[in-house]
PDB file with SEQRES, HELIX, SHEET and CRYST1 records, atoms N, CA, C and O in Angstrom:
SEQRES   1 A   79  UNK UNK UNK UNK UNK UNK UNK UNK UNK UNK UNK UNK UNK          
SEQRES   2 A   79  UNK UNK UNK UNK UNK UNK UNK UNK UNK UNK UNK UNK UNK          
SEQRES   3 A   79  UNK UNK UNK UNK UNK UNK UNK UNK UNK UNK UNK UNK UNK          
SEQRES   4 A   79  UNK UNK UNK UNK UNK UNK UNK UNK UNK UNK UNK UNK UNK          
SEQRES   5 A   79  UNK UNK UNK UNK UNK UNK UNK UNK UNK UNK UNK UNK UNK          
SEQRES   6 A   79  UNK UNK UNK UNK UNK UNK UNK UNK UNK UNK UNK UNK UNK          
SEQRES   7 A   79  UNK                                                          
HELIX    1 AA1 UNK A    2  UNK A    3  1                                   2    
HELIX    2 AA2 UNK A    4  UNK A    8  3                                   5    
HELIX    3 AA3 UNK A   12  UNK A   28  1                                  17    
HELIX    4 AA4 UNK A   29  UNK A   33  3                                   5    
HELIX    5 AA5 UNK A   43  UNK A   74  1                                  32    
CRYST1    1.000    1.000    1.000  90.00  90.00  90.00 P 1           1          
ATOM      1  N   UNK A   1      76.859 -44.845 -19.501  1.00  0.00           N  
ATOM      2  CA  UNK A   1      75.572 -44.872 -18.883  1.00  0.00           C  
ATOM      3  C   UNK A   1      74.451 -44.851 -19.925  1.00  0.00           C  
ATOM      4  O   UNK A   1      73.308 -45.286 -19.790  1.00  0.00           O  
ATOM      5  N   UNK A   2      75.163 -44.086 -21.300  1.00  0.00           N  
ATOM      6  CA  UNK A   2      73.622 -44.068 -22.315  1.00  0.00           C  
ATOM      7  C   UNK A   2      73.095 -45.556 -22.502  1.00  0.00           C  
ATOM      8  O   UNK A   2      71.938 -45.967 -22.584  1.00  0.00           O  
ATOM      9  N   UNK A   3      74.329 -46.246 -22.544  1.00  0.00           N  
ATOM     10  CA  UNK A   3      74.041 -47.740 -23.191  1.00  0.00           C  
ATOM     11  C   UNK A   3      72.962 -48.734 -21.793  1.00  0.00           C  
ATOM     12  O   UNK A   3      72.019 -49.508 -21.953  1.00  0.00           O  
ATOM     13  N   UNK A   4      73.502 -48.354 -20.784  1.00  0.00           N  
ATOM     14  CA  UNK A   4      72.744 -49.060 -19.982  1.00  0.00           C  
ATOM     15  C   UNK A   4      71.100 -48.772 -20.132  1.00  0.00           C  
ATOM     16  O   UNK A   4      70.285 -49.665 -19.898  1.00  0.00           O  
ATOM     17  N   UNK A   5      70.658 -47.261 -20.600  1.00  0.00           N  
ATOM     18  CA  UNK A   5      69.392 -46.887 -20.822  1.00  0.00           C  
ATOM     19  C   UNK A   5      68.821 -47.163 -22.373  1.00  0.00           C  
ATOM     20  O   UNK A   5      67.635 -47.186 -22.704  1.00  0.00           O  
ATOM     21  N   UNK A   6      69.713 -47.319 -23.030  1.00  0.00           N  
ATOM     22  CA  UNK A   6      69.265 -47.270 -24.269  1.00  0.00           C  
ATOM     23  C   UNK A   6      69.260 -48.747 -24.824  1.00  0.00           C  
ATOM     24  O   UNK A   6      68.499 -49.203 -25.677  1.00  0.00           O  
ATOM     25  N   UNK A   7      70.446 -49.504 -24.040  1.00  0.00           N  
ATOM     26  CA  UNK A   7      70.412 -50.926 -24.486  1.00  0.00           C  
ATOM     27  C   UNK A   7      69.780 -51.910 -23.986  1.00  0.00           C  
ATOM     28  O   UNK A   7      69.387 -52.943 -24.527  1.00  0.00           O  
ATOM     29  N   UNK A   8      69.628 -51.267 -22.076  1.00  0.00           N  
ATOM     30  CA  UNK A   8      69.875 -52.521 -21.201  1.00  0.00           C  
ATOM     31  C   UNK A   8      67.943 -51.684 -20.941  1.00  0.00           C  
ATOM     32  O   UNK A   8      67.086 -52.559 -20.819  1.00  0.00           O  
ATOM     33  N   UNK A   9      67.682 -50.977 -20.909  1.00  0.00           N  
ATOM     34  CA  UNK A   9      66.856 -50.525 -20.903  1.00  0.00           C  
ATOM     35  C   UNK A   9      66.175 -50.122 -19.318  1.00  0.00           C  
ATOM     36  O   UNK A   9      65.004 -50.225 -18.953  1.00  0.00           O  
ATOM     37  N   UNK A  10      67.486 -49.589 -18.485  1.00  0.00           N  
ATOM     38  CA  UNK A  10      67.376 -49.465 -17.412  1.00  0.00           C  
ATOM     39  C   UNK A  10      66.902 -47.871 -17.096  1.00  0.00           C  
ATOM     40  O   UNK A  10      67.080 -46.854 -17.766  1.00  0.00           O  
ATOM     41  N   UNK A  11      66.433 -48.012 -16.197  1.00  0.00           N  
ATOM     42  CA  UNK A  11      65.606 -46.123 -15.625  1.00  0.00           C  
ATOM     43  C   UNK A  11      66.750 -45.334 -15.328  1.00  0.00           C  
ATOM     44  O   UNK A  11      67.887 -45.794 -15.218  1.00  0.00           O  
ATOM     45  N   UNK A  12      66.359 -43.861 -15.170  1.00  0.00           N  
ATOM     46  CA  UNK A  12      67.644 -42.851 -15.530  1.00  0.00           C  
ATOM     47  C   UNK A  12      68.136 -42.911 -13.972  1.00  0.00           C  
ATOM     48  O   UNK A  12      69.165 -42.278 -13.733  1.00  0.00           O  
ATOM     49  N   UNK A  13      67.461 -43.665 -12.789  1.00  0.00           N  
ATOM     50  CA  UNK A  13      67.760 -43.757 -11.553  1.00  0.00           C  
ATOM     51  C   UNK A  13      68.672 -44.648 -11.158  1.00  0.00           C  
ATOM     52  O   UNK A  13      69.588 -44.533 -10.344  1.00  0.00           O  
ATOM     53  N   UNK A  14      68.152 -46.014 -12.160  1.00  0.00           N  
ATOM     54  CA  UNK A  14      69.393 -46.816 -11.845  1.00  0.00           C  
ATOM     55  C   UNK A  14      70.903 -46.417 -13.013  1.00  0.00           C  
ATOM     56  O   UNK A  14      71.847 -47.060 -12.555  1.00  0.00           O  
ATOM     57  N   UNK A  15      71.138 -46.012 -13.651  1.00  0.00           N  
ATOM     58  CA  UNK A  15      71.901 -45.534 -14.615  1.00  0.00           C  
ATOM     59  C   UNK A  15      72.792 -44.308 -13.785  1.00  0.00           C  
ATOM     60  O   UNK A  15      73.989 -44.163 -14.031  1.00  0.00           O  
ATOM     61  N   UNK A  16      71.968 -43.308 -12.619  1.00  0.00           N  
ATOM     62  CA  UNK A  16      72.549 -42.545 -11.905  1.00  0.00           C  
ATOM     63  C   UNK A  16      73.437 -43.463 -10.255  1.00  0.00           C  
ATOM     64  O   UNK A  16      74.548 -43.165  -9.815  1.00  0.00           O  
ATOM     65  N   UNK A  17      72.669 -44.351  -9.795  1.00  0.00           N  
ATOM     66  CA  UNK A  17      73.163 -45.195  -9.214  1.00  0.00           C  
ATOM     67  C   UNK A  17      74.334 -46.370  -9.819  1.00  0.00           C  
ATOM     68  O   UNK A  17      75.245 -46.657  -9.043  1.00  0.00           O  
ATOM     69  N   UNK A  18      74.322 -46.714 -10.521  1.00  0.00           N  
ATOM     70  CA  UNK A  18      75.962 -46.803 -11.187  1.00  0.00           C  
ATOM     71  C   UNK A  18      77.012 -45.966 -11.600  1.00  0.00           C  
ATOM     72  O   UNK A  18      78.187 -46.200 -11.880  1.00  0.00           O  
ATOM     73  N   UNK A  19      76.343 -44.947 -11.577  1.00  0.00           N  
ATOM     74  CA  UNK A  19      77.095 -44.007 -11.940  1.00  0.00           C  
ATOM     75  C   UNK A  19      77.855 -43.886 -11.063  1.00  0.00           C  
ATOM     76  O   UNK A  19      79.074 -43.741 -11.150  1.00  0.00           O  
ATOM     77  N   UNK A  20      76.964 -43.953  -9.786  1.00  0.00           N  
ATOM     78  CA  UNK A  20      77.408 -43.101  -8.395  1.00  0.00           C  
ATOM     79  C   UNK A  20      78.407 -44.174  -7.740  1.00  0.00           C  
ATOM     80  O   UNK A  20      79.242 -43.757  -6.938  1.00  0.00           O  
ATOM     81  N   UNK A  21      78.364 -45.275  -7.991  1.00  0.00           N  
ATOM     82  CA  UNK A  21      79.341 -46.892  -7.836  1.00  0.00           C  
ATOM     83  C   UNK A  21      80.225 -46.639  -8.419  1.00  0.00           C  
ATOM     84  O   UNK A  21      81.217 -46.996  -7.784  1.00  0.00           O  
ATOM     85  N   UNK A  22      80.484 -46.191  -9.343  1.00  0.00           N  
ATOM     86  CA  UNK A  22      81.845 -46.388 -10.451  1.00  0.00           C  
ATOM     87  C   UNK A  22      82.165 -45.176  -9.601  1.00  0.00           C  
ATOM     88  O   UNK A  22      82.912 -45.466  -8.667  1.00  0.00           O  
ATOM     89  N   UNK A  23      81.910 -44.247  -9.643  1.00  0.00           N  
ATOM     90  CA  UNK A  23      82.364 -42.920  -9.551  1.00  0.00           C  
ATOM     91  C   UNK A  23      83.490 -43.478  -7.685  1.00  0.00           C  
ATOM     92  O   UNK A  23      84.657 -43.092  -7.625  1.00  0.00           O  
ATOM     93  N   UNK A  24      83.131 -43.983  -6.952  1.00  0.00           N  
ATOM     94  CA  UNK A  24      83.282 -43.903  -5.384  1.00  0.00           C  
ATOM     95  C   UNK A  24      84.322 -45.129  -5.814  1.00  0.00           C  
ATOM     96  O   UNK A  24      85.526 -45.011  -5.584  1.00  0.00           O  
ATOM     97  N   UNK A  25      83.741 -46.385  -6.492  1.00  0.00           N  
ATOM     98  CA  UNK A  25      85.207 -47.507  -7.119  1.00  0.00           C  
ATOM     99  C   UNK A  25      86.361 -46.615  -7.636  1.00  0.00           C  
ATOM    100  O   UNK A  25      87.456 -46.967  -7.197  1.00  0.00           O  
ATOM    101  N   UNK A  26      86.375 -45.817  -8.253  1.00  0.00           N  
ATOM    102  CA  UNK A  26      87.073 -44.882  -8.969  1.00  0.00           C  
ATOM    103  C   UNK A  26      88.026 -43.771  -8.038  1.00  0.00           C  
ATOM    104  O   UNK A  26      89.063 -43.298  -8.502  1.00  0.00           O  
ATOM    105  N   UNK A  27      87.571 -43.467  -6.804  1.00  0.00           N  
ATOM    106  CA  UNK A  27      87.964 -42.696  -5.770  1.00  0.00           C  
ATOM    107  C   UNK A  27      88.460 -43.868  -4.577  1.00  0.00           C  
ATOM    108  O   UNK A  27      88.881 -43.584  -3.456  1.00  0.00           O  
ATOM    109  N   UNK A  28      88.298 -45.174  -5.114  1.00  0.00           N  
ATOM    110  CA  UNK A  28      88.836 -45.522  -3.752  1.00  0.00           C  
ATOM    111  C   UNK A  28      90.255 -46.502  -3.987  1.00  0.00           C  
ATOM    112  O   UNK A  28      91.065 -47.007  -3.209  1.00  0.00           O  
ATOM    113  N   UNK A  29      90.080 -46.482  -5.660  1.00  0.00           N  
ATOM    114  CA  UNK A  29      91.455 -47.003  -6.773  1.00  0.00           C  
ATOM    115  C   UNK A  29      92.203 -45.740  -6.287  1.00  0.00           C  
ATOM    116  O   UNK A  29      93.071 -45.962  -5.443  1.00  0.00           O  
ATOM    117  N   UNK A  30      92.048 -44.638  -6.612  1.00  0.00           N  
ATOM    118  CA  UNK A  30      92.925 -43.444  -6.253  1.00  0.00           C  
ATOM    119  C   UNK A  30      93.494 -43.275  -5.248  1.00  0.00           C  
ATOM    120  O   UNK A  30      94.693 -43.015  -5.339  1.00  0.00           O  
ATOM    121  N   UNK A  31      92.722 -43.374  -3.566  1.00  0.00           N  
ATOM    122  CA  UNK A  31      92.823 -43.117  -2.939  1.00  0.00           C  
ATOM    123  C   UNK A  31      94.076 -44.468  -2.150  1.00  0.00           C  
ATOM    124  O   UNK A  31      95.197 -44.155  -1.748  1.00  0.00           O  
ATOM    125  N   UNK A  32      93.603 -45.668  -2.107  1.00  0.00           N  
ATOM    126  CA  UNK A  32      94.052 -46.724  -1.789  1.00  0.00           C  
ATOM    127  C   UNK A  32      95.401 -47.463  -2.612  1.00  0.00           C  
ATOM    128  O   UNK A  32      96.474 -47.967  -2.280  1.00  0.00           O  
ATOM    129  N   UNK A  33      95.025 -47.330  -3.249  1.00  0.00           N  
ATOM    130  CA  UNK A  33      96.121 -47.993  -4.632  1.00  0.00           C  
ATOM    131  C   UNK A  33      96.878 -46.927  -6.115  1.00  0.00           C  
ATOM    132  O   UNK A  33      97.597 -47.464  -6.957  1.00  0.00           O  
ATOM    133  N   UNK A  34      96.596 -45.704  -6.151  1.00  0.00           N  
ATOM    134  CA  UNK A  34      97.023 -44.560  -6.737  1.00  0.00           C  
ATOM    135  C   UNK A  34      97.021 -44.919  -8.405  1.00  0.00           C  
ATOM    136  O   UNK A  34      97.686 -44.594  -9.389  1.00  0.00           O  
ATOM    137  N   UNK A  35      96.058 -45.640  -8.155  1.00  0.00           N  
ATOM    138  CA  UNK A  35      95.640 -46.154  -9.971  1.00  0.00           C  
ATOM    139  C   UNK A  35      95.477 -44.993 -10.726  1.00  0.00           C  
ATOM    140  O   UNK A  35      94.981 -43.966 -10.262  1.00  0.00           O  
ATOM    141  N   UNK A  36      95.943 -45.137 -12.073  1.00  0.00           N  
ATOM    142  CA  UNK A  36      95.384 -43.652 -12.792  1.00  0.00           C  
ATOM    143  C   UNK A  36      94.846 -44.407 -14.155  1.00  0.00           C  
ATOM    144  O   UNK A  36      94.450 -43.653 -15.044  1.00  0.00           O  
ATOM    145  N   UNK A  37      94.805 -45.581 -14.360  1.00  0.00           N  
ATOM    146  CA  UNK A  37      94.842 -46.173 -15.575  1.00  0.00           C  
ATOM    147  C   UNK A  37      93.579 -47.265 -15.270  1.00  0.00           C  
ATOM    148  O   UNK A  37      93.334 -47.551 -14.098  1.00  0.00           O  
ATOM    149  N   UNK A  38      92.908 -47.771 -16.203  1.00  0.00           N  
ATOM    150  CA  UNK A  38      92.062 -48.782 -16.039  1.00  0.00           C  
ATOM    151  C   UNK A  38      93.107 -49.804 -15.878  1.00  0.00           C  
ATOM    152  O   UNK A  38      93.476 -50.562 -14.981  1.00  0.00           O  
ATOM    153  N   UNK A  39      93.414 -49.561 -16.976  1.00  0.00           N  
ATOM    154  CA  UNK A  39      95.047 -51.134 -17.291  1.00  0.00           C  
ATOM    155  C   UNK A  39      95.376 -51.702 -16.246  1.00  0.00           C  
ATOM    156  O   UNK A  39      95.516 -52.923 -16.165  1.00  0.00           O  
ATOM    157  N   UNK A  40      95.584 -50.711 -15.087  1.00  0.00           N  
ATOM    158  CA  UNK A  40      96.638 -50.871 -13.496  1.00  0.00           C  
ATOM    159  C   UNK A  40      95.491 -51.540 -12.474  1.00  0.00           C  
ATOM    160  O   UNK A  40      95.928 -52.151 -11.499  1.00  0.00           O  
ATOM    161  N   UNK A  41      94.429 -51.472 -12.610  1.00  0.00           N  
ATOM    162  CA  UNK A  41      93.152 -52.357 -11.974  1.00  0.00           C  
ATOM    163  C   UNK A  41      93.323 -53.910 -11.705  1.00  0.00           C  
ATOM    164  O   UNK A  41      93.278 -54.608 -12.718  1.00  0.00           O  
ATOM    165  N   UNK A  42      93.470 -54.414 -10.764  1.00  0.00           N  
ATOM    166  CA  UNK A  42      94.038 -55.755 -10.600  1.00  0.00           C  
ATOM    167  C   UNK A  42      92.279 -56.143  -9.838  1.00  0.00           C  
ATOM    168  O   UNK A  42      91.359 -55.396  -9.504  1.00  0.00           O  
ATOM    169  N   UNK A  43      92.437 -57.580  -9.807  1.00  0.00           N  
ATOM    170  CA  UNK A  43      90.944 -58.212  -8.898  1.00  0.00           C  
ATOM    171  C   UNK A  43      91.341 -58.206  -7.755  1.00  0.00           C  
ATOM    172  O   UNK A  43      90.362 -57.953  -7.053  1.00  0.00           O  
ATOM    173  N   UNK A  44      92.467 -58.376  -6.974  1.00  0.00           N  
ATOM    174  CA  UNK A  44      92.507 -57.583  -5.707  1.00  0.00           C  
ATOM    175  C   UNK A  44      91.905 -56.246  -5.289  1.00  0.00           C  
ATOM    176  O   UNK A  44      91.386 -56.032  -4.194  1.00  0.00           O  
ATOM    177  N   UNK A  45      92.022 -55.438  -6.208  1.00  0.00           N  
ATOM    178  CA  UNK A  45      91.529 -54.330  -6.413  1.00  0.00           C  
ATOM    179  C   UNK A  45      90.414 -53.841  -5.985  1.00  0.00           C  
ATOM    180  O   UNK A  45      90.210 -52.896  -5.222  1.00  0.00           O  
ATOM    181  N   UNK A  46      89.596 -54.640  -6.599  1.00  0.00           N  
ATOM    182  CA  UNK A  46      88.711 -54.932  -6.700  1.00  0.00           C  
ATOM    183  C   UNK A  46      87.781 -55.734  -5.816  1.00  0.00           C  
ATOM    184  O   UNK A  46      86.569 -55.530  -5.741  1.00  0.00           O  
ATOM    185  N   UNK A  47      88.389 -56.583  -5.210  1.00  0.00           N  
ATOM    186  CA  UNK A  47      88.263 -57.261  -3.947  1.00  0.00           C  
ATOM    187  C   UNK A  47      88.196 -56.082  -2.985  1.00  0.00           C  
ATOM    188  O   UNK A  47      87.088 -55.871  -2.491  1.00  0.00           O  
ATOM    189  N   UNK A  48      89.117 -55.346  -2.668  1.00  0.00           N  
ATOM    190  CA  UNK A  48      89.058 -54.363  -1.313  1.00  0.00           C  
ATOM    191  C   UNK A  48      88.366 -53.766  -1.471  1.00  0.00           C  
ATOM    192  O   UNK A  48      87.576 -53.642  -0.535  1.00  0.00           O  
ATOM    193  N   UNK A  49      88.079 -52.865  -2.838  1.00  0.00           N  
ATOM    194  CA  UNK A  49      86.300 -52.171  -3.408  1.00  0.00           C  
ATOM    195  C   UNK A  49      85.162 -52.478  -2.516  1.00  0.00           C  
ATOM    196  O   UNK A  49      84.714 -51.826  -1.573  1.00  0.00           O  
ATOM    197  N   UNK A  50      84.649 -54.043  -3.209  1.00  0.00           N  
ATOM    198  CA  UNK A  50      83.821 -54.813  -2.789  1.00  0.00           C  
ATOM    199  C   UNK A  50      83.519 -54.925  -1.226  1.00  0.00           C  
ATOM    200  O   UNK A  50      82.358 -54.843  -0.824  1.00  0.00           O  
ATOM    201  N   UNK A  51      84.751 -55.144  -0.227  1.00  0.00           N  
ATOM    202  CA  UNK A  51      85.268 -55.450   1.169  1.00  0.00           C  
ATOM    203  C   UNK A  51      84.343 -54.138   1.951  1.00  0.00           C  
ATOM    204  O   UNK A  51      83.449 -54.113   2.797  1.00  0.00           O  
ATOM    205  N   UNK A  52      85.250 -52.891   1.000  1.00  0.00           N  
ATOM    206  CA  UNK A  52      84.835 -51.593   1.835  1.00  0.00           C  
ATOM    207  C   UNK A  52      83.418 -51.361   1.477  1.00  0.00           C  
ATOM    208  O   UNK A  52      83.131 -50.533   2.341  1.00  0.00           O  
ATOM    209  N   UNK A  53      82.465 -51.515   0.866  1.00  0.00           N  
ATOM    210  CA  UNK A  53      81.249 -51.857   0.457  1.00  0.00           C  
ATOM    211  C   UNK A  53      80.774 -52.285   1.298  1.00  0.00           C  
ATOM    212  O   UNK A  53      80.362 -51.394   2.041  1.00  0.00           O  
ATOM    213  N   UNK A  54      80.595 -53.134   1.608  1.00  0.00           N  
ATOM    214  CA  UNK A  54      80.112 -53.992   2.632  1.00  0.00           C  
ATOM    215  C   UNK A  54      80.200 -53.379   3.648  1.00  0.00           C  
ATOM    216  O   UNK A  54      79.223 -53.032   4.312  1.00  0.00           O  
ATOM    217  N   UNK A  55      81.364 -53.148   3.933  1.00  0.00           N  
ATOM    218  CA  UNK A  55      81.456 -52.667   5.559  1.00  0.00           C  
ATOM    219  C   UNK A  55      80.720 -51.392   5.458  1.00  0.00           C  
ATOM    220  O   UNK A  55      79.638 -51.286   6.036  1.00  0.00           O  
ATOM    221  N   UNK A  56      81.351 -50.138   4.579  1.00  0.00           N  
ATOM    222  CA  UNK A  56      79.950 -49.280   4.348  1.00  0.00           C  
ATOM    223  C   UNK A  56      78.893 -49.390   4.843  1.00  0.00           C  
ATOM    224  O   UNK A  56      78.469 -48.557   5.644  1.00  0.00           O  
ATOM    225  N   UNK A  57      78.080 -50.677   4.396  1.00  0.00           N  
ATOM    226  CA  UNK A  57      76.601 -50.941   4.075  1.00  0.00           C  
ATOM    227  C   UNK A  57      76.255 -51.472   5.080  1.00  0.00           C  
ATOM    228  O   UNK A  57      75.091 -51.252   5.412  1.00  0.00           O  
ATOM    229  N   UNK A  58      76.828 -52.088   5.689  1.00  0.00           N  
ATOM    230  CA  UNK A  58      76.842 -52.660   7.689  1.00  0.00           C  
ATOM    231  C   UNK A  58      76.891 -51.189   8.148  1.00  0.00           C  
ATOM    232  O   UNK A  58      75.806 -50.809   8.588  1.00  0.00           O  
ATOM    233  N   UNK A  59      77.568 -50.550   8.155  1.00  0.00           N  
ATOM    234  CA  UNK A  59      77.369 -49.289   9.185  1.00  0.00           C  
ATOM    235  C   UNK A  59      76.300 -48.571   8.797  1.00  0.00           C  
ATOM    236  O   UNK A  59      75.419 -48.131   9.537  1.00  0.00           O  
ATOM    237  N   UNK A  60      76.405 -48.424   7.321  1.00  0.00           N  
ATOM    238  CA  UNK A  60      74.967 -47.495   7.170  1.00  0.00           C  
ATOM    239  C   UNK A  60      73.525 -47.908   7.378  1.00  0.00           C  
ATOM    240  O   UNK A  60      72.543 -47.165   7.361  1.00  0.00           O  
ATOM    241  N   UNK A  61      73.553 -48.918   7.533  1.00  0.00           N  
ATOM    242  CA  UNK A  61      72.618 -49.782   8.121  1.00  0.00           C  
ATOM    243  C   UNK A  61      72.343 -50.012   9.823  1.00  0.00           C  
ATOM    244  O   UNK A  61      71.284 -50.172  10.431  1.00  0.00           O  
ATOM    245  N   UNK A  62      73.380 -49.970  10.175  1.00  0.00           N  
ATOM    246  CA  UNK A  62      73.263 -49.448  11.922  1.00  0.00           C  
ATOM    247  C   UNK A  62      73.360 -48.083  12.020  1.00  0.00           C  
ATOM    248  O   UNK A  62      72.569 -47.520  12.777  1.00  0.00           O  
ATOM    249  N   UNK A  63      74.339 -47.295  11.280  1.00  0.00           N  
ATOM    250  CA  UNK A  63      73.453 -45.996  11.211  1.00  0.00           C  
ATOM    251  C   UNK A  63      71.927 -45.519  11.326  1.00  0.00           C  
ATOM    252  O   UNK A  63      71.431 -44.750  12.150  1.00  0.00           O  
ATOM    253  N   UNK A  64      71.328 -46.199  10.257  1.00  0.00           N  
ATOM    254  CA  UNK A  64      70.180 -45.659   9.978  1.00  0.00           C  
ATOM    255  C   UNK A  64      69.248 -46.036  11.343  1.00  0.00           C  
ATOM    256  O   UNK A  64      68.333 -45.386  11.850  1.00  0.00           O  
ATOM    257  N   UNK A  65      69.926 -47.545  11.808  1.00  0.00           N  
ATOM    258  CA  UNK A  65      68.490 -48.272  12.907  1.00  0.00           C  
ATOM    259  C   UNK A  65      68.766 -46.996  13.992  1.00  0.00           C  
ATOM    260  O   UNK A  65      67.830 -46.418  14.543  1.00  0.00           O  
ATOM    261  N   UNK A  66      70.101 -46.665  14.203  1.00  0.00           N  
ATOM    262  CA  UNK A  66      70.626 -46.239  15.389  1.00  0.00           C  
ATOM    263  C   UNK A  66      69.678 -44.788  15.482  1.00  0.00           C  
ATOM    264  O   UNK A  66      69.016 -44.447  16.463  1.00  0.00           O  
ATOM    265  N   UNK A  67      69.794 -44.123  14.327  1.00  0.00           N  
ATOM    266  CA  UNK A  67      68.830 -42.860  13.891  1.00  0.00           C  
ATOM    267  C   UNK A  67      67.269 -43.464  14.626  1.00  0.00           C  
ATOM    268  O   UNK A  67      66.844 -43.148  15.737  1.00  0.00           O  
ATOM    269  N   UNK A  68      66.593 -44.430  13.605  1.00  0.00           N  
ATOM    270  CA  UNK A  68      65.273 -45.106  14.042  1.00  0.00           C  
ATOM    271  C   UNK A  68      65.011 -45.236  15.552  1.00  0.00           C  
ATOM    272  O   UNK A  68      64.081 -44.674  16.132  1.00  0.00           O  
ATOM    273  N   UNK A  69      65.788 -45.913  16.040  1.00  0.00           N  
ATOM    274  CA  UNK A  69      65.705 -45.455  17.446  1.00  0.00           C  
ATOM    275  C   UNK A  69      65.818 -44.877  18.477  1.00  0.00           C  
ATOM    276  O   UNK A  69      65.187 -45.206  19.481  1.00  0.00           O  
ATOM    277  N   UNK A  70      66.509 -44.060  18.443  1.00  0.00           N  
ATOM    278  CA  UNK A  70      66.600 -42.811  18.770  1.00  0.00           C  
ATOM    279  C   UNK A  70      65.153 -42.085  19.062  1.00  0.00           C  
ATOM    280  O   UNK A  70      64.318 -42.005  19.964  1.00  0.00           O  
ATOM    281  N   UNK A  71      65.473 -41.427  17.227  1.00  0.00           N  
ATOM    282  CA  UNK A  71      63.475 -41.214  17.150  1.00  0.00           C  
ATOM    283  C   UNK A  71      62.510 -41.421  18.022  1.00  0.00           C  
ATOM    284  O   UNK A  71      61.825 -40.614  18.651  1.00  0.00           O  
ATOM    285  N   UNK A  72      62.516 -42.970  18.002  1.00  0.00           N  
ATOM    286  CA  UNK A  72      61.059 -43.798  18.583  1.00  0.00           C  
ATOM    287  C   UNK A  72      61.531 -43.613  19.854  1.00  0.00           C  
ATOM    288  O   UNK A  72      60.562 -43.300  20.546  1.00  0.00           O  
ATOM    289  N   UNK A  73      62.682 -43.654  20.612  1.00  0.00           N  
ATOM    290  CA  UNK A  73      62.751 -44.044  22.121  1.00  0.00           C  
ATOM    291  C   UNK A  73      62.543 -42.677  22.393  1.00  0.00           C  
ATOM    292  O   UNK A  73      61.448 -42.526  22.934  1.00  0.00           O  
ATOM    293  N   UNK A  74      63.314 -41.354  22.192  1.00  0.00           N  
ATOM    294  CA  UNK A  74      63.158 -40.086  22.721  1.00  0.00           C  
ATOM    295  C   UNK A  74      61.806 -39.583  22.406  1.00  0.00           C  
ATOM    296  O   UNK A  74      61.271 -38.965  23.326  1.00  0.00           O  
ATOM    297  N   UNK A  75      61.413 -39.657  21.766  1.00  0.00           N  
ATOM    298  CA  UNK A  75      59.673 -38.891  21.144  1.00  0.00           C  
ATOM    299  C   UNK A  75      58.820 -38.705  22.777  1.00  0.00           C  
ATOM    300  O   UNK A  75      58.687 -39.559  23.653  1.00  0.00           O  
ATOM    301  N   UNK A  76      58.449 -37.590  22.762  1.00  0.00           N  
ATOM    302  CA  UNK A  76      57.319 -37.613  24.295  1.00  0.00           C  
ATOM    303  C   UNK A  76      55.862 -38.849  23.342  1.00  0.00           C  
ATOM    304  O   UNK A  76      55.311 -39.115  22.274  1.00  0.00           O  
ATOM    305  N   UNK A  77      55.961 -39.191  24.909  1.00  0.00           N  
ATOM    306  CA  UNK A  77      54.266 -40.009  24.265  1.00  0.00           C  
ATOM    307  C   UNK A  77      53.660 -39.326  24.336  1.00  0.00           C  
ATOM    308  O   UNK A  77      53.694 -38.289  24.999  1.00  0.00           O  
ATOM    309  N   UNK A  78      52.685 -39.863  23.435  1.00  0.00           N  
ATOM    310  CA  UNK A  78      51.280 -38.699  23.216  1.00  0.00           C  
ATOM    311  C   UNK A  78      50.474 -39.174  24.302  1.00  0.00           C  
ATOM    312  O   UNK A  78      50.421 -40.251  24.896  1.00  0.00           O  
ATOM    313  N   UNK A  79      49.528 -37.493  24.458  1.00  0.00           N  
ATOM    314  CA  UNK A  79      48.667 -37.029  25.014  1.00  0.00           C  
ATOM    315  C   UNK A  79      49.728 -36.351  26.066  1.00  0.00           C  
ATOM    316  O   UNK A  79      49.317 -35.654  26.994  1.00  0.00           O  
TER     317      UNK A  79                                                      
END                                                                             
């Protein structure tokens, strides 16, 4: 991560947000495929990473609207 700030000259936010990518790629090699080695990392691998990402990012994304509306529909109107 130093190199991304020191080389690439990226903010300590995005440097923590890769961090936080590798770290969850890293837990889902473990979890899915029982990798312990970089070596053992195949682009399939890597592919299902990517896959579950996505789908992630679709739900957390209807998550969030689902939250948003909620909010706005239950709220008493004013006055």
């Amino acid at each position: 991560m130093l190199y991304l700030q020191a080389e690439k000259g990226c903010s300590p936010l995005t440097a923590k947000a890769y961090r936080s990518d590798l770290c969850q790629f890293f837990v889902h090699l473990q979890e899915n495929f029982q990798v312990q080695k970089p070596s053992e990392i195949t682009v399939e691998m890597i592919r299902s990473w990517i896959v579950c990402m996505h789908q992630r990012t679709a739900y957390c994304a209807f998550r969030d609207y689902a939250i948003m509306a909620t909010f706005y529909l239950r709220r008493p109107a004013p006055g």
